[in-house]
N, C-alpha and C positions, 0 to 999 in steps of 0.2 A: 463398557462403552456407555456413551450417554444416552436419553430416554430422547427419541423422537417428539413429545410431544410438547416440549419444551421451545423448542427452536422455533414451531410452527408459529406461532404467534409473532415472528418476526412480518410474515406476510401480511399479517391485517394491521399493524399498528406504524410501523416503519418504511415500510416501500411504496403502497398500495394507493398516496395519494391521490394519484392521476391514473386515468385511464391509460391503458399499454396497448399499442396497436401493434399488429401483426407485422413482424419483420417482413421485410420483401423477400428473404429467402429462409422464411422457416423451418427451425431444425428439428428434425423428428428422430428416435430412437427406435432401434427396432422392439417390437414387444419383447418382452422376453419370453423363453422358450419356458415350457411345462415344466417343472420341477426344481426352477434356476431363485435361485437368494434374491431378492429385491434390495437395494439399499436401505429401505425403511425396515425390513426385517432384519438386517443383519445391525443395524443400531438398536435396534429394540431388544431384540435376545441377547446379546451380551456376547463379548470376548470369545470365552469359549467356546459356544455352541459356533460360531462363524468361524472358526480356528480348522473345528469338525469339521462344515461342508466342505471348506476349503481344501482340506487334506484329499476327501474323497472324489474332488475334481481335478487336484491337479497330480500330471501324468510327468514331469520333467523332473530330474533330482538335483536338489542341491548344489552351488557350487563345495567345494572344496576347501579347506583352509581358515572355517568359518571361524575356530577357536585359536587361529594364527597372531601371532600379535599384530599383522593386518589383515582383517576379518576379509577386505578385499581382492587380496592378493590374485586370487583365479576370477575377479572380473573382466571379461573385455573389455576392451579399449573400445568399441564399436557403440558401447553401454553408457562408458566413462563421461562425467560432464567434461567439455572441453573449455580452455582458456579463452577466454572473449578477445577477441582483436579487437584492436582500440586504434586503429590506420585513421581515423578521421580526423586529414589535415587541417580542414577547416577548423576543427575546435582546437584543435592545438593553436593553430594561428593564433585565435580568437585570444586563446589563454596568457601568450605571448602581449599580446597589447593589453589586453586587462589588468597583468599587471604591472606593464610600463606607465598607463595612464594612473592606477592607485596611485603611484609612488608622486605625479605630480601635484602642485595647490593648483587651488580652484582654480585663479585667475589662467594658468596655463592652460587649463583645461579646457576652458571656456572660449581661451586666443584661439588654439587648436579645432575645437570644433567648429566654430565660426569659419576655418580657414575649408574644412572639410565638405561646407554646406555649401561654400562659394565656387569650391574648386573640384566638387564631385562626381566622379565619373566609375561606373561597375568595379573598377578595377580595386579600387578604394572600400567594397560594401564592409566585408569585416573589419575591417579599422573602422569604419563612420558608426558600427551597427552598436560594437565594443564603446566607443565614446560615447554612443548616448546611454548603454549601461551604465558609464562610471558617472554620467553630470550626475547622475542620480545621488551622487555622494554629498553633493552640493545643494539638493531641494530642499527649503524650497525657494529657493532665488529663484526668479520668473527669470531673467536669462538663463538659467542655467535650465529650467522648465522647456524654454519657447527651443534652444539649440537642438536638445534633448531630442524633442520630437520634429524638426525639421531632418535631422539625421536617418530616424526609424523611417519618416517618408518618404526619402531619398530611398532607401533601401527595398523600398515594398518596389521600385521599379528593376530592380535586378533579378536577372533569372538563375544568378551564380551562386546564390547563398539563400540558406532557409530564413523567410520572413515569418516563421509562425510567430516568434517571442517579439518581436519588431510589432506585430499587429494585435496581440495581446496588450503590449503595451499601450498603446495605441489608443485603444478601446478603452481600457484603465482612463488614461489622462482624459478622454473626452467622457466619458460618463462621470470624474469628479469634477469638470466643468461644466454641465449637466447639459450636455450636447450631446445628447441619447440618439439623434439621428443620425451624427458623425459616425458614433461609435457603432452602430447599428450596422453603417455602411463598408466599415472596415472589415468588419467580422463576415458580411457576407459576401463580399467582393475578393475576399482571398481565406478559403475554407481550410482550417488545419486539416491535417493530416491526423489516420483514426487510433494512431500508435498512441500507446501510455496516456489513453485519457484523452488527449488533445482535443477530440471533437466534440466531447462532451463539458470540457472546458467553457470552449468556444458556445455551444450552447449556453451554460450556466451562466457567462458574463449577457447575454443577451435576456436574459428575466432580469436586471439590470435594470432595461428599458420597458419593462413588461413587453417585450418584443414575444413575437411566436414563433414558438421552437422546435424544429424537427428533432424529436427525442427518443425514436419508437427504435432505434438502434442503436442506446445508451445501454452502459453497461451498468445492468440493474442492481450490483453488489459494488460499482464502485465510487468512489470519495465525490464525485462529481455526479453518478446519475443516482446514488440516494437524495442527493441535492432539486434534482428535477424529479424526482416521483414518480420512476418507468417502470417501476414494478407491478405487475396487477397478477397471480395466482391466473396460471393458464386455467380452460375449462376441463382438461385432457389434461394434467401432468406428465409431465414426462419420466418412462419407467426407468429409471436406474438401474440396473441388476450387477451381480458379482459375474465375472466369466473366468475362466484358467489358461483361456490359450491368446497368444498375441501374435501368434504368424511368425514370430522368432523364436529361433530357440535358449537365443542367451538371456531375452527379456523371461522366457518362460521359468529358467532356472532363478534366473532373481527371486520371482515370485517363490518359485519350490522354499529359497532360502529363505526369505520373508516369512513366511506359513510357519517353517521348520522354527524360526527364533523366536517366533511370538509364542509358538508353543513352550517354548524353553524359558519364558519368560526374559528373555535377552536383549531390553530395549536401549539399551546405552547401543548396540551391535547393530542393531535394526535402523538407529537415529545415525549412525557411521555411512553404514549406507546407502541410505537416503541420500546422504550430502556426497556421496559421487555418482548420484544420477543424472545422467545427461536428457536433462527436462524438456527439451526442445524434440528430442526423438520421443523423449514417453509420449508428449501429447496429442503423434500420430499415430499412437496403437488403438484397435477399439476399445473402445470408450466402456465395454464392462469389464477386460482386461485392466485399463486404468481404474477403474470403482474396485476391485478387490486391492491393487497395492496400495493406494488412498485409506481404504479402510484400513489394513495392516498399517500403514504409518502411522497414521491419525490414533489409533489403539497404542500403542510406543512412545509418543509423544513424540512425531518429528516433526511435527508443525509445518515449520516453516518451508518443509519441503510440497507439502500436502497446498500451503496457501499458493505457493509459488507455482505450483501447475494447474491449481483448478480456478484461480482465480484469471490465469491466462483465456483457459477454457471457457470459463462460463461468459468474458468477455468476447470470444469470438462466438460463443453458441446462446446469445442472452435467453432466447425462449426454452432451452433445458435448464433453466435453474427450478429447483424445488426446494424443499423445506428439509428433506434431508442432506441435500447435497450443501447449504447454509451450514446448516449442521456440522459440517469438516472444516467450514471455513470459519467458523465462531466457535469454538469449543468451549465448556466450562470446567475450566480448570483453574486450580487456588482461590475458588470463589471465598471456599470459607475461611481462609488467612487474611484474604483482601480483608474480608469483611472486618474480622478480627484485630488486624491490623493498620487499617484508614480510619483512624481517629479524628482525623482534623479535614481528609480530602473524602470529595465524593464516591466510595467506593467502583461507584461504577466506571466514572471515568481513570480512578485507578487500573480497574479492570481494561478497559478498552486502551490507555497508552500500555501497559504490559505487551499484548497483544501485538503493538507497531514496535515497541524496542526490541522485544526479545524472542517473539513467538512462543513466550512462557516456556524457555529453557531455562531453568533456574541457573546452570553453568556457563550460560553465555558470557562472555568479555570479548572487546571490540578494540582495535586497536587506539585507539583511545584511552586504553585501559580502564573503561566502564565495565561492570561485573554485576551479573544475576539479572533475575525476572525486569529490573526497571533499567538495567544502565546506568549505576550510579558509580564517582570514582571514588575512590574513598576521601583524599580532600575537601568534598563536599559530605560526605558521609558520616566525616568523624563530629559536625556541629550537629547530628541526630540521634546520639548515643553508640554508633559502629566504632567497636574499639581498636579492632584488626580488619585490616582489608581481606581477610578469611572469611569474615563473618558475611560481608556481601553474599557468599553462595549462596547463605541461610535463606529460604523463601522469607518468614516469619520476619526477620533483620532486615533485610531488602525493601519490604513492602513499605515497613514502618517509617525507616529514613526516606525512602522514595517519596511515598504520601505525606512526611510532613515537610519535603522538600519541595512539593507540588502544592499545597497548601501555602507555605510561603508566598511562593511565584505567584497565585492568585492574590492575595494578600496584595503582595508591591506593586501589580500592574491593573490589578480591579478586573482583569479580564482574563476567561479561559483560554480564550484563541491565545493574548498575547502570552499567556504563562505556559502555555505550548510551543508555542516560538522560542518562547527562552530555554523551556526545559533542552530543545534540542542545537538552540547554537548559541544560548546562552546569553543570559538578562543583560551585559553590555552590547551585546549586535541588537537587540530588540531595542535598547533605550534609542542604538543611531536611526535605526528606523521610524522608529515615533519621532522624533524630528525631522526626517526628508519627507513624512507620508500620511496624508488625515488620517484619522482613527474614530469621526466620527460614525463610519458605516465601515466596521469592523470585519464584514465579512468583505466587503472591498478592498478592504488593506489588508488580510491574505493573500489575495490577488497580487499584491503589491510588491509582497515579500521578494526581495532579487535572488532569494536562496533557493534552487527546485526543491530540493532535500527539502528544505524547515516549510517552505509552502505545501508539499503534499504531503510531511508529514503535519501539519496541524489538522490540513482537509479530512485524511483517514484515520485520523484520531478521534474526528467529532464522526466521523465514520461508521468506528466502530461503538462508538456511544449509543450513537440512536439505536443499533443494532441489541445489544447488550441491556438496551434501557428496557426494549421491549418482552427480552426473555427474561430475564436475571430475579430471583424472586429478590423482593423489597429488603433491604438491610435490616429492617426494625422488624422483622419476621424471623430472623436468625439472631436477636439480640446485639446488634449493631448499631451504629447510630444512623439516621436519617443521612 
């Protein structure tokens, strides 16, 4: 496992700009009891000796069937992640006119909306809300601008339909027409909601205006509150500790099983796992129950399972984040290939988009059929030397085509943000975009991006940069290039 004292250094250089004021319902841990593993000790001593405690804590045996050719088999259903319901008519509607209106020219588009602005009533909000998404096809013709946003304004009057993206937008178009009090007025007169970021969002666009920002309930590890600087190192840390019991017993035999495989060194079996946990229940067990299966993941390499629930947590519990608990959620791993092999790209931000494609699975592929640590498909791959789409697996192959594919993109667009954009939906959607949207205030035209995907992923890319910028020891200190 990795050294704790590594990480720490993320608090003084990357988050710690601003003063963090005490949440209104601050979250406290119980001490832990006399004799119990701390999370800062069970990273500092290593694998094994936490493998140890672990065994002589925990009292529940293994499932069954571990070496079955589904290592799952005798998990419960009660355990099991379940399929996400996707019932939300509204979006389907929404998707339903989005892309009727693609498919028409401008000029129709423009008759239509006009006719929507004239003839507008609740019943109409997703039709009006969708057209003024697609004029956006057409910016930057100032009619197709002025329709644009009489439509999102019509919409902020409906109680039938979510105006977040509607008031976002909003705020966007009047901060690029430097109508900072407009856009001030939108933002706080209809408050996102605190899901996936949203209100920390909604803050970020408001230092925009150098407006002042309630931020003291920003989520201090993520893409939007590194941006506002809500982190400050509490006086009191909060204690982390390992525990073995979770008040169920089929969560408790997981863990048995988890312990049992790490021992056996079985991390392909332990990464299976992980990906049939139903993350929505783990993140109600106690929270030193979750710190022992975290660690065992995080020890395995199942990443993404580890980001995906602690990253939820630390967002609802901001005052428990410490510098071990960072620690699970920045890992250093293929530092020294990265290094090795980013010849031409910044290693580090090599390092941090790894991190957003793949959760450093070297065997990830996505149906896309992108493959290894960066997501590359081999059509793009084979102009970097990749002579078989096999070799993708390779970390070493991977890195190298990825990083001088990423070095390109900077090259052609002169910017990182925009060569992150492309890296994920690809240099002709970025080039339509620089034509409908300024690019002189770059972090505003993130903002801008119509894709959520390629906007939050650029956001937690430079995310994970700052983050990685502050621990990572220097390239030219491993024989790397700067």
């Amino acid at each position: 496992m990795r050294k704790l004292f590594i990480i720490s250094l993320v608090f003084v250089t990357a988050c710690a700009s601003k003063p963090r004021q005490p949440a209104s319902e601050s979250f406290s841990q119980t001490p832990p009891p006399e004799g119990a593993l701390t999370l800062d000790q069970a990273l500092t001593q290593g694998q094994e000796s936490t493998v140890e405690y672990l065994k002589s804590q925990v009292k529940a045996e293994p499932f069954g069937g571990l070496n079955s050719k589904d290592p799952a088999v005798e998990m419960p259903a009660a355990i099991r992640a379940e399929r996400l319901k996707t019932d939300n008519t509204d979006k389907k509607q929404q998707s339903v006119f989005l892309k009727k209106f693609r498919g028409w020219s401008a000029q129709k588009r423009l008759n239509h909306g006009e006719e929507l602005v004239t003839e507008f009533n609740c019943d109409k909000a997703l039709e009006s809300q969708a057209m003024g998404y697609m004029l956006e096809l057409d910016f930057p013709e100032q009619a197709a601008r002025d329709v644009s946003k009489n439509l999102h304004e019509k919409v902020l009057n409906c109680e039938n339909v979510s105006k977040t993206e509607s008031v976002f937008r909003l705020a966007v178009f009047a901060i690029q027409q430097n109508e900072c009090p407009r856009a001030v007025e939108y933002l706080e007169k209809y408050p996102a909601p605190t899901e996936r970021g949203m209100r920390d969002r909604q803050a970020y666009l408001k230092t925009f205006c150098s407006a002042q920002v309630d931020n003291k309930n920003a989520n201090p590890l993520g893409g939007y509150g590194i941006l506002l600087g809500t982190f400050q190192s509490p006086v009191a840390p909060t204690q982390w500790y390992l525990g073995a019991s979770s008040g169920d017993a089929d969560w408790d035999r997981l863990l048995a099983s988890l312990v049992k495989l790490t021992a056996e060194e079985r991390s392909s079996t332990v990464q299976y796992l992980a990906g049939k946990m139903n993350l929505e229940k783990f993140r109600n067990l106690p929270l030193p129950f979750q710190t022992s299966v975290l660690v065992l993941l995080s020890a395995n390499g199942a990443d993404l399972s580890v980001f995906q629930a602690l990253h939820k947590y630390l967002s609802d519990h901001p005052d428990s984040v410490t510098a071990s608990a960072a620690n699970l959620l920045f890992p250093i791993r293929y530092w020294k290939e990265i290094v090795e092999n980013s010849k031409s790209a910044d290693p580090i931000l090599v390092k941090a988009l790894i991190r957003q494609e793949s959760a450093f699975n070297k065997a990830a592929r996505s149906r896309a059929r992108a493959s290894g640590l960066m997501q590359l498909i081999y059509p793009t791959a084979k102009h970097f030397g990749v002579k078989k789409p096999v070799q993708l697996l390779i970390p070493e192959t991977n890195i190298h085509a990825g990083s001088e594919f990423l070095a390109q993109l900077i090259s052609d667009f002169g910017s990182v943000e925009l060569a992150l954009a492309a890296y994920n939906a690809g240099p002709g959607m970025v080039r339509q975009w620089q034509k409908r949207y300024p690019t002189e205030n770059i972090d505003l035209f993130v903002e801008m991006i119509p894709y959520t995907e390629t906007r939050e992923y650029v956001r937690l890319v430079k995310r994970n940069y700052k983050i990685y910028q502050s621990i990572l020891v220097k390239p030219q200190l491993l024989g790397g290039n700067p």
